[in-house]
C-alpha positions in Angstrom: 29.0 22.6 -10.6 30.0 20.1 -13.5 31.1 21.9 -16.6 29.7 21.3 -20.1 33.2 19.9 -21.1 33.5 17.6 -18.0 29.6 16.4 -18.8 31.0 15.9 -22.6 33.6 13.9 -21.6 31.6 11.6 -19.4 29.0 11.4 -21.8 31.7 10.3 -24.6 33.0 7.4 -22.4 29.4 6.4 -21.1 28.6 5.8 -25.6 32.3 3.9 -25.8 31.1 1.7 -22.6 27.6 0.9 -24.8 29.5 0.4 -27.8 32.3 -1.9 -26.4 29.6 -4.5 -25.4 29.2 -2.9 -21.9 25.0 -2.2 -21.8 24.2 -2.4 -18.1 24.6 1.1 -16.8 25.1 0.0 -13.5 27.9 -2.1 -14.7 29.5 1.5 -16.0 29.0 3.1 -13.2 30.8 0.5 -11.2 33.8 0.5 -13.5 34.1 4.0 -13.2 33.4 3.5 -9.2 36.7 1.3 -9.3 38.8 3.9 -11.1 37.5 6.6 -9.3 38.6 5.2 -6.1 42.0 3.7 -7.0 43.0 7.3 -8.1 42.0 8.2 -4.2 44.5 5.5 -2.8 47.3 6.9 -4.6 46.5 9.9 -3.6 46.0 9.0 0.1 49.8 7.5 -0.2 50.9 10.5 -1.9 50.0 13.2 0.9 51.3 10.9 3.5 54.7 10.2 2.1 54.8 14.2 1.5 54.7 14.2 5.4 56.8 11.8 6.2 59.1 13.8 3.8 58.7 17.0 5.5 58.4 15.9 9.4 60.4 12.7 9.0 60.0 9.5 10.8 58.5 6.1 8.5 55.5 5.6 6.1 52.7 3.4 8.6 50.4 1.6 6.9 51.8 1.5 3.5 49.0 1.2 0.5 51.8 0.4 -1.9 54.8 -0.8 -1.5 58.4 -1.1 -3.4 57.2 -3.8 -5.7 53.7 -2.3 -6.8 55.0 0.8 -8.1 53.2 0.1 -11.9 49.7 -0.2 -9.6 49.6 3.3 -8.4 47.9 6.0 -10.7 50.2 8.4 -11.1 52.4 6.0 -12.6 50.1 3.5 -14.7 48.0 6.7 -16.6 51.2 7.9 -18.0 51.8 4.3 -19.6 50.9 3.5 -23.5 47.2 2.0 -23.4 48.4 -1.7 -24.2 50.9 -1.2 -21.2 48.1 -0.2 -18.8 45.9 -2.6 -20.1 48.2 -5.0 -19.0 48.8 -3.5 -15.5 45.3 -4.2 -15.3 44.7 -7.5 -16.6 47.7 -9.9 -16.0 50.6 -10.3 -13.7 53.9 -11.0 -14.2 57.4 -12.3 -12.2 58.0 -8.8 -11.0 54.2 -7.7 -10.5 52.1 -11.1 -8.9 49.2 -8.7 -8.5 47.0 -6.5 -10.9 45.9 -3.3 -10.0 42.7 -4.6 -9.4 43.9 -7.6 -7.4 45.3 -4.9 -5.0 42.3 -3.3 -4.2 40.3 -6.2 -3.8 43.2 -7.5 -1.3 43.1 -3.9 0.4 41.9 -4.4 3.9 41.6 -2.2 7.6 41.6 1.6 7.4 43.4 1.8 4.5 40.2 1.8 1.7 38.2 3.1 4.0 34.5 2.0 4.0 34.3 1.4 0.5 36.6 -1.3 0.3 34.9 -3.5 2.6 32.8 -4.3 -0.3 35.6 -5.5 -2.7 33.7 -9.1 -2.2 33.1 -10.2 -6.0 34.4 -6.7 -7.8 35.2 -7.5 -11.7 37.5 -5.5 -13.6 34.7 -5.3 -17.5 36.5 -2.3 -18.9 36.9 -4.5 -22.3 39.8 -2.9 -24.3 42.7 -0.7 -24.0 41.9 2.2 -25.7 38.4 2.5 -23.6 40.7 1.9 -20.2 43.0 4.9 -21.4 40.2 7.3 -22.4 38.1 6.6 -18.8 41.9 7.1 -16.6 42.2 10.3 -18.5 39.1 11.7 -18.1 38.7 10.6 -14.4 42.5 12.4 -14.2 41.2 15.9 -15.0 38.9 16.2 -11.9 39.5 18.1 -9.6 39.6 15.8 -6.6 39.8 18.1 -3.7 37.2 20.0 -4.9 34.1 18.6 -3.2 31.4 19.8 -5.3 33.1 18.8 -8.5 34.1 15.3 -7.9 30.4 15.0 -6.0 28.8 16.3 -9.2 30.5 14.4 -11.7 29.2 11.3 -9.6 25.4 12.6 -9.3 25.9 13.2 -12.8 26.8 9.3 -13.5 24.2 8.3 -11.2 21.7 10.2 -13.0 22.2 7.9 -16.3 20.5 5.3 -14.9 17.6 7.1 -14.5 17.5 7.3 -18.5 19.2 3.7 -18.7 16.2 1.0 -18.7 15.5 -1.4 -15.8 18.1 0.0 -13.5 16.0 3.2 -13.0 14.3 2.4 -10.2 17.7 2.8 -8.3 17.3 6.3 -8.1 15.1 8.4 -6.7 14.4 12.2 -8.2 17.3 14.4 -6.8 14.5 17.4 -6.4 12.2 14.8 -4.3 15.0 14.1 -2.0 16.0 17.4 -1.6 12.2 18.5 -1.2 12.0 15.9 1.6 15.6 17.3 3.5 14.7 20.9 3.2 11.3 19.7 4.7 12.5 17.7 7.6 15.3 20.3 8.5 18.2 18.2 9.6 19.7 19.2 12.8 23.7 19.2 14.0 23.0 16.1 16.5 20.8 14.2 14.5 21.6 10.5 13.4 20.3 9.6 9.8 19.5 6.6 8.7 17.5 5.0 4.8 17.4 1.5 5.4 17.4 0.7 1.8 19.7 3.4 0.6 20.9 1.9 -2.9 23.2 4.9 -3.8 23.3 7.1 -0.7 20.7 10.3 -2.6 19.3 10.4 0.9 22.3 10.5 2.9 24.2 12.3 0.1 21.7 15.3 0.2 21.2 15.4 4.0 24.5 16.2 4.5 24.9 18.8 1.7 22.1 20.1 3.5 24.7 21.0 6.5 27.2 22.3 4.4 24.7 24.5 2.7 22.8 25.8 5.9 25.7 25.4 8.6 29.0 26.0 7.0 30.0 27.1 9.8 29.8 23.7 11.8 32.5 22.2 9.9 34.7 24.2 12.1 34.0 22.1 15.2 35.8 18.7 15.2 33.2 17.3 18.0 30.6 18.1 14.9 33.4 17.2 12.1 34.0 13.7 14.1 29.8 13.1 14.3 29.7 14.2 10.4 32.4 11.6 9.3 31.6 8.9 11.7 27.8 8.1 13.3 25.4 10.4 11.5 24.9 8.8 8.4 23.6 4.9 8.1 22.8 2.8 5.2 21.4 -0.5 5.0 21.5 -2.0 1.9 21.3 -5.8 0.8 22.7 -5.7 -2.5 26.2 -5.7 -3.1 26.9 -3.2 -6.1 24.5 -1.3 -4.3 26.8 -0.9 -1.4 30.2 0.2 -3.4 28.1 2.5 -5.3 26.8 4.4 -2.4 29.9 4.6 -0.3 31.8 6.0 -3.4 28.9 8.6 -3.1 29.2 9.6 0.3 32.8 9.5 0.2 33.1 11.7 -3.2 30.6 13.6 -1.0 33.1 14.5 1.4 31.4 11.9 4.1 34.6 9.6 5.0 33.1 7.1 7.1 30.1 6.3 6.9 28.1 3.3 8.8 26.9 1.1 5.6 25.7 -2.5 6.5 25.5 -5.0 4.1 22.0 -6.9 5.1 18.5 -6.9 4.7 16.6 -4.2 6.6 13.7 -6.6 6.8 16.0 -10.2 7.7 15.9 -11.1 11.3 19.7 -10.7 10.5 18.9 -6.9 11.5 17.1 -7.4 14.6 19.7 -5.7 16.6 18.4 -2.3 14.9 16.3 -0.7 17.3 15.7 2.6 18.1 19.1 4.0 17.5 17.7 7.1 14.6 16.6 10.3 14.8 15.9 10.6 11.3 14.2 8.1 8.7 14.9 9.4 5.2 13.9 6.6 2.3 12.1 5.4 -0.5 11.6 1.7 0.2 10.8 -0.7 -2.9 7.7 -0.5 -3.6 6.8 -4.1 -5.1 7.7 -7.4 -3.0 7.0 -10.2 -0.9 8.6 -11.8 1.9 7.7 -15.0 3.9 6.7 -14.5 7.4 9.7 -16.8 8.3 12.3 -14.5 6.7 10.7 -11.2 8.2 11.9 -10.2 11.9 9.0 -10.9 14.7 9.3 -7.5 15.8 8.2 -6.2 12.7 5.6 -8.7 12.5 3.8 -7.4 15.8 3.5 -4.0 14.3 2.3 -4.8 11.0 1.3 -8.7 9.8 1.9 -8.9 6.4 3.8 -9.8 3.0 4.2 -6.9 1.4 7.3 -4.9 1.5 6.3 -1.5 1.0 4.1 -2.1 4.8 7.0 -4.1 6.3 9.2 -1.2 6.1 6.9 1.3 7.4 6.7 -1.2 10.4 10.9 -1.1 10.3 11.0 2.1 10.8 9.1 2.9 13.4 11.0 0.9 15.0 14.2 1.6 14.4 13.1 5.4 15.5 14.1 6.6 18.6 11.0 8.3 20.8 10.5 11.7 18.9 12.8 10.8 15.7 11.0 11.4 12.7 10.4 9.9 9.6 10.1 11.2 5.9 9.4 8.1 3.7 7.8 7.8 0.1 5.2 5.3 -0.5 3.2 4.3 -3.1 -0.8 5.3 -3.0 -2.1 1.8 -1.7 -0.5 2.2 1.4 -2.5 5.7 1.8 -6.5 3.7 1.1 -5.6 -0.4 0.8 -8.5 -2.2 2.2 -6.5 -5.4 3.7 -6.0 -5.5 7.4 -2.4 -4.9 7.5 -2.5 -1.7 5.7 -5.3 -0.4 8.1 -3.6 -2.0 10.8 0.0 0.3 9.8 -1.9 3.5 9.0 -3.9 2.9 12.6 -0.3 2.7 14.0 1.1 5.5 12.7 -2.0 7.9 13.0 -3.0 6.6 16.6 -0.2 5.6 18.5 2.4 8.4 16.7 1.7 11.6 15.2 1.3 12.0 11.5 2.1 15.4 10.2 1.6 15.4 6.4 1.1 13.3 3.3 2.4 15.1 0.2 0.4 13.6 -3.1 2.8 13.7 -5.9 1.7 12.8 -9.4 2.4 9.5 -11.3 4.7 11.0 -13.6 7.3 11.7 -10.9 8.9 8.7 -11.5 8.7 8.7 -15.3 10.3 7.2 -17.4 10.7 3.8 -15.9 7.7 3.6 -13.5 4.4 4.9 -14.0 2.8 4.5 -10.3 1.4 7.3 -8.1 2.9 7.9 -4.5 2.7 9.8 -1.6 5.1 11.2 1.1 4.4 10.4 4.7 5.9 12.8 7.5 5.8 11.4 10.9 7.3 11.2 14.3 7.7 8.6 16.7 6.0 9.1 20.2 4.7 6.0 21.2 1.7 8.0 22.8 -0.1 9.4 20.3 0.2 13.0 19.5 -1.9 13.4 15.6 -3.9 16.3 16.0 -4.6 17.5 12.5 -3.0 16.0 9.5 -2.0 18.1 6.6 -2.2 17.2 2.7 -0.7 18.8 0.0 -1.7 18.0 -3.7 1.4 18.2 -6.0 0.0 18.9 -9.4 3.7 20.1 -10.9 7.3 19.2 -9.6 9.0 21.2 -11.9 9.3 19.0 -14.7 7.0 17.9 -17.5 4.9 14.2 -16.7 5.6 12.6 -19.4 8.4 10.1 -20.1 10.5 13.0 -21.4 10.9 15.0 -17.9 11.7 18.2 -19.3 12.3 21.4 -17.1 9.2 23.4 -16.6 8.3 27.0 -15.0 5.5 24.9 -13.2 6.9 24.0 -9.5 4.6 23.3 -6.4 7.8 22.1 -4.2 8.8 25.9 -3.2 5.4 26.5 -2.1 5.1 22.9 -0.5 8.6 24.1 1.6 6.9 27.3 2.7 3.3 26.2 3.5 4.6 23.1 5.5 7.3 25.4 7.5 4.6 27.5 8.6 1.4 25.2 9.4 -0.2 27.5 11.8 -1.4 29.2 8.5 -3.2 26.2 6.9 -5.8 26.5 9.5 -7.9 28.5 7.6 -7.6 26.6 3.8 -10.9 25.0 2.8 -10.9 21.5 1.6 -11.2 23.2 -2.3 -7.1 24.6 -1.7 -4.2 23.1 -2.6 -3.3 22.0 0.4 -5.3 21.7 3.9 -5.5 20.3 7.4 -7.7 17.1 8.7 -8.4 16.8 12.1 -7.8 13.1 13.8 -11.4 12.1 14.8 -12.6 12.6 10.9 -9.3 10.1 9.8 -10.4 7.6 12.5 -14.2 8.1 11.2 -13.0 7.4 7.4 -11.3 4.0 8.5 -7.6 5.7 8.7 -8.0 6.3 5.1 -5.3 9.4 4.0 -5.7 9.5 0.5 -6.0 13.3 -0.2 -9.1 12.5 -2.5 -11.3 11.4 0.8 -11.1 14.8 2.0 -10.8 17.3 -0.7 -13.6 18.8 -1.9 -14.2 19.2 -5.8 -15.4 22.6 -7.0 -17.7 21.7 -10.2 -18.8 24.7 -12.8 -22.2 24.4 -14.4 -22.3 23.9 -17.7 -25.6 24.6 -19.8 -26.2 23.0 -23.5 -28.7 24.1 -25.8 -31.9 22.3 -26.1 -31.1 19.1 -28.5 -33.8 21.0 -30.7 -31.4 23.9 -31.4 -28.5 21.4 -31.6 -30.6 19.4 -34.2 -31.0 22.5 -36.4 -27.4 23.4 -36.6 -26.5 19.9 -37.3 -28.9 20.5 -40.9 -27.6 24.0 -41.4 -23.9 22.6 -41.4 -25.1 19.9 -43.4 -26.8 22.4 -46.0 -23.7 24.3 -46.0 -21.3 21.3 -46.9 -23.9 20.0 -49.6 -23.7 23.0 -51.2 -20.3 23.4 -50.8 -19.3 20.3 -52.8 -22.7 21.1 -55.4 -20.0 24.1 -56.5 -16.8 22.1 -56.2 -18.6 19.4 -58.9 -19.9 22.6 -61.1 -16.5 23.9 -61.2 -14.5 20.5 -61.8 -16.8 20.2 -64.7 -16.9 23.5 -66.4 
């Protein structure tokens, strides 16, 4: 877990960044992206030429070589901060590159996934003294500790939740993890968000394994699936990309499969059927032109809205009897149009729906104010919803206002326990929390699954006085107050 001190000092450089001119959080993050992982290349060079030291033989696939010595970390954060500035920021006779120059150049294995997305990286950090209090702050981590280096980057992550228009990056961490403890990973499974942003899905599915099966990591076949094919991301934007493979990698998730398109494009047509796990929080608002949509899509769902068009995506990019935990905004669950009957028909009819969690509007507070829902279904391609089962979140564990502070009021545990152990629901009347609704009465109610067309309300009867009664203590207050101010007057004028 990150310590106060380590949160201090990231919370100090975050309030230089703001005051140096550097306002877009994501713009932080990025530079502190950049650091973080040119620390990791020296440090990949390092433990190789301690091998080759050891076991003898020659250095393959040099990061650095002879003349880029002032480029590697262990040498420039020792410099004075002018000096590293200028390691940074110019080149000279004896050094034709900058440090950043080098990674952006870095190519192959050696960057791993994250530097395939070196495309149009800019080095903003704008003076030396800010340069030299990030490198030695970023120094003092603990970088083979998993947990700590993964922290300290939720911990970045979770400024832009706080940081203006960038918030809608980042999905609740608690959400996420509600959905993942819900969905129960499994050892063979193949995850996919096709818009991940920065990784939360994928990051927390896989802490899910090293929290539940510690054990696995044992087995190379399992290490080699961990590292390799079970995580996917699609993501269309750039920064995006660099941000959420830092993530995964801080993580401890080497190689991940991250392709730089969008989900949507016909670009990604090749995408099909290849998951067994859906885990995402699509945008909500957007439209796209039929032309720029993949057909395929199109058959399932006919329509300009994004928030639809990815439901569509996934199913198909499911494999028969993958599953899918998505969250979508409440018009999906009762829009009128044709296309949103036409995807909730899909889903309930031709697959099986298995809940819809109602979450309150201020889970996405303070930058976004709009109620959602989270769908839980699996891919059969013959049917299979027998009873669909709706939980109303009143609390998540934090207050609903824009201030999101901790509270004792939770409904997740309970929604983790209840959903785990559905045979028990059977009996809930429509006035509980949560309850199951057969098929035939969601085909009856036009596929409508917002939890408000089936809950019952329980209303208390209130009785009033007569307005006679009401009437007379209406005059004997007034009586009261006349006299009242009758001996305030008597006593201002004695």
């Amino acid at each position: 877990m990150i310590t106060g001190e380590l949160k201090s000092q990231v919370d100090k450089i975050w309030e230089s960044f703001w005051t140096g001119g550097v306002s877009n959080p994501l713009t932080v993050i990025e530079q502190l992206t950049y650091l973080l992982f040119i620390r990791r290349l020296d440090e990949i060079q390092t433990k190789e030429e301690k091998k080759v030291n050891m076991i003898g033989g020659v250095l393959e696939n040099s990061i650095y070589n002879d003349s880029q010595h002032d480029l590697r970390w262990n040498i420039f954060k020792n410099m004075e901060p002018e000096s590293m500035f200028d390691v940074f920021t110019k080149t000279t006779e004896q050094r034709p590159q900058t440090v950043f120059d080098h990674m952006k150049a870095l190519g192959g294995d050696k960057g791993g996934v994250f530097a395939q997305y070196m495309k149009g990286a800019t080095f903003m950090i704008p003076t030396p003294r800010l340069l030299d209090m990030v490198v030695q702050m970023i120094d003092k981590i603990k970088m083979d500790d998993r947990d700590t280096k993964g922290d300290l980057y939720e911990y970045l992550l979770s400024k832009t939740a706080t940081a203006g228009t960038n918030g809608q990056f980042r999905t609740p961490r608690h959400i996420i993890r509600m959905m993942v403890d819900m969905v129960k990973p499994t050892l063979e499974d193949t995850i996919c968000d096709p818009s991940s942003g920065t990784a939360g899905f994928l990051v927390t599915a896989g802490e899910y394994f090293h929290d539940n099966f510690s054990e696995a990591f044992h087995d190379k076949k399992f290490r080699d699936h961990y590292n390799n094919e079970m995580f996917t991301g699609i993501e269309f934007d750039p920064t995006m990309l660099r941000i959420g493979a830092m993530n995964l990698q801080l993580h401890g998730i080497e190689n991940p499969q991250l392709i730089g398109k969008d989900a949507l494009s016909e670009d990604n047509g090749d995408i099909e059927e290849r998951f067994s796990l859906i885990l995402a929080n699509p945008p909500f608002k957007g439209s796209l032109d039929y032309d720029s949509v993949e057909k395929s899509i199109l058959q399932t769902v006919k329509t300009k809205k994004t928030e639809l068009l990815f439901l569509g995506l996934m199913l198909r990019m499911l494999k028969v009897g993958g599953r899918c935990a998505v969250i979508v905004p409440d018009g999906v669950l009762f829009g009128s149009s044709n296309a949103h009957k036409q995807i909730r028909q899909e889903i309930v009819e031709k697959h099986k729906l298995e809940a819809v969690i109602s979450m309150p509007s201020g889970v996405f507070k303070p930058y976004a104010g709009v109620s959602t829902a989270v769908l839980f279904f699996t891919k059969t391609n013959s049917g299979g919803t027998e009873n669909v089962w709706f939980y109303d979140m009143k609390a998540d564990g934090y207050s609903l206002d824009d201030k999101r502070s901790e509270m004792k009021e939770n409904n997740i545990p309970d929604i983790i326990a209840r959903f785990a152990n559905l045979k028990n629901e059977v009996q809930r009347k429509r006035t509980d929390q949560s309850f199951l609704v057969p098929f035939e009465e969601i085909k009856t109610n036009g596929w409508d699954l917002s939890i408000n067309k089936y809950k019952e309300m329980v209303y208390e009867t209130v009785e009033y006085e007569k307005p006679s009664v009401l009437i007379a203590e209406i005059k004997n207050l007034d009586a009261e107050r006349k006299a009242a101010l009758e001996l305030l007057e008597k006593m201002l004028n004695a």
